[in-house]
C-alpha positions in Angstrom: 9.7 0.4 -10.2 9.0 -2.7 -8.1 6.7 -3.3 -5.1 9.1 -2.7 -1.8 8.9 -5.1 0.7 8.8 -3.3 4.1 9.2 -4.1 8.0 8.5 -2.5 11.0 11.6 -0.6 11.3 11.5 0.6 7.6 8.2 1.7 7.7 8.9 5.5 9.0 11.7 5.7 6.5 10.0 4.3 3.6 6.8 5.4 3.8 6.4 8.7 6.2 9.2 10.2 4.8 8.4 9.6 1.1 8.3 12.8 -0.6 5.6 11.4 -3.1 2.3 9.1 -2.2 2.7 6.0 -1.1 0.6 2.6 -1.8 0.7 0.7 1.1 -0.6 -2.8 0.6 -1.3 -4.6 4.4 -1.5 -8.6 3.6 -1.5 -11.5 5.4 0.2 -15.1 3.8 -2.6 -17.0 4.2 -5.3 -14.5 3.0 -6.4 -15.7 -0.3 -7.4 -12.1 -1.7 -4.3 -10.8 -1.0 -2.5 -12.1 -3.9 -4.5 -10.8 -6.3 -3.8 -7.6 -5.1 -0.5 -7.5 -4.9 -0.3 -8.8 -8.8 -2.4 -5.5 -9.2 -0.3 -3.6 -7.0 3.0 -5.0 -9.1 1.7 -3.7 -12.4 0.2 -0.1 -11.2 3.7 0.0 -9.5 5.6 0.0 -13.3 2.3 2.2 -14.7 3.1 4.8 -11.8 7.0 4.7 -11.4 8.8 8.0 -9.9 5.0 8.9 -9.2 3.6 6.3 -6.3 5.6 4.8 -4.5 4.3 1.2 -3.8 5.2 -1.3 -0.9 4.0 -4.4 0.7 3.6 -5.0 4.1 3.4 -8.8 5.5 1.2 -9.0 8.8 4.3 -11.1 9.8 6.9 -8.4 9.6 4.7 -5.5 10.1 2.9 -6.2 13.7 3.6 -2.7 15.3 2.3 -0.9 12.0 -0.7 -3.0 11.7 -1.6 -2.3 15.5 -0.5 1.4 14.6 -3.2 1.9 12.0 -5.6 -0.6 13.0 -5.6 -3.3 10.1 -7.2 -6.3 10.7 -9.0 -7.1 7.8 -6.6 -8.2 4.7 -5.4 -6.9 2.5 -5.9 -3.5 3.3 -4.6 -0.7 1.0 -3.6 2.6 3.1 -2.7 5.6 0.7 0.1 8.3 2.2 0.7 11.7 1.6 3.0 13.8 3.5 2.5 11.2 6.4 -0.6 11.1 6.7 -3.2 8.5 5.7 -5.3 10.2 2.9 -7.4 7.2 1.7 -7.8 3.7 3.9 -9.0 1.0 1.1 -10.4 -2.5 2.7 -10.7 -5.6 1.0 -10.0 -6.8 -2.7 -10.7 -4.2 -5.6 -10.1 -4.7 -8.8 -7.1 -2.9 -11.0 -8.6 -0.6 -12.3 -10.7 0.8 -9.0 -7.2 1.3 -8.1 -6.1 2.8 -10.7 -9.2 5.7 -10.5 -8.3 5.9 -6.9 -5.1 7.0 -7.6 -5.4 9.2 -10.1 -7.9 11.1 -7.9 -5.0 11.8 -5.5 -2.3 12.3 -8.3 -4.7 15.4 -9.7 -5.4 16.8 -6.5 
């Protein structure tokens, strides 16, 4: 599985709809510990496939979802289940913070 790249008017479709959680990565182009996360986010994506569903959302082509959940701070890492933000993740962690993180919400 590979990190989906998503826009404003994908967003309900691939990520409120999704029947399994989803990894929503909020970043920015010119936000330096962004892309740091999104190498971690690519290689939980292939540890996790069919299981998390990972995508990547550019401040760029996600203004209305960013104003939606109030990111301003980047990259921010918003976890979804059934619609609904379970987990709201600010800042740069490390890959395997993330990887505890969601393996706490893939036993609940």
């Amino acid at each position: 599985m590979v990190v989906t790249e998503v826009k404003d008017q994908d967003f309900n479709s691939e990520v409120l709809q999704s029947d399994i959680i989803v990894f929503a990565c909020f970043t920015a182009p010119w936000c330096s510990s962004c892309f740091p996360t999104c190498i971690s986010a690519n290689r939980l994506a292939k540890e996790y496939d069919r299981r998390v569903k990972f995508v990547r959302c550019d401040i760029g082509q996600c203004t209305e979802v960013a104003k939606r959940y109030g990111i301003g701070v980047f990259p921010t890492i918003l976890l979804f289940r059934n619609s609904e933000i379970v987990k709201k993740v600010v800042g740069f962690k490390e890959k395997h913070s993330l990887r505890r993180l969601l393996k706490a919400y893939l036993q609940e």
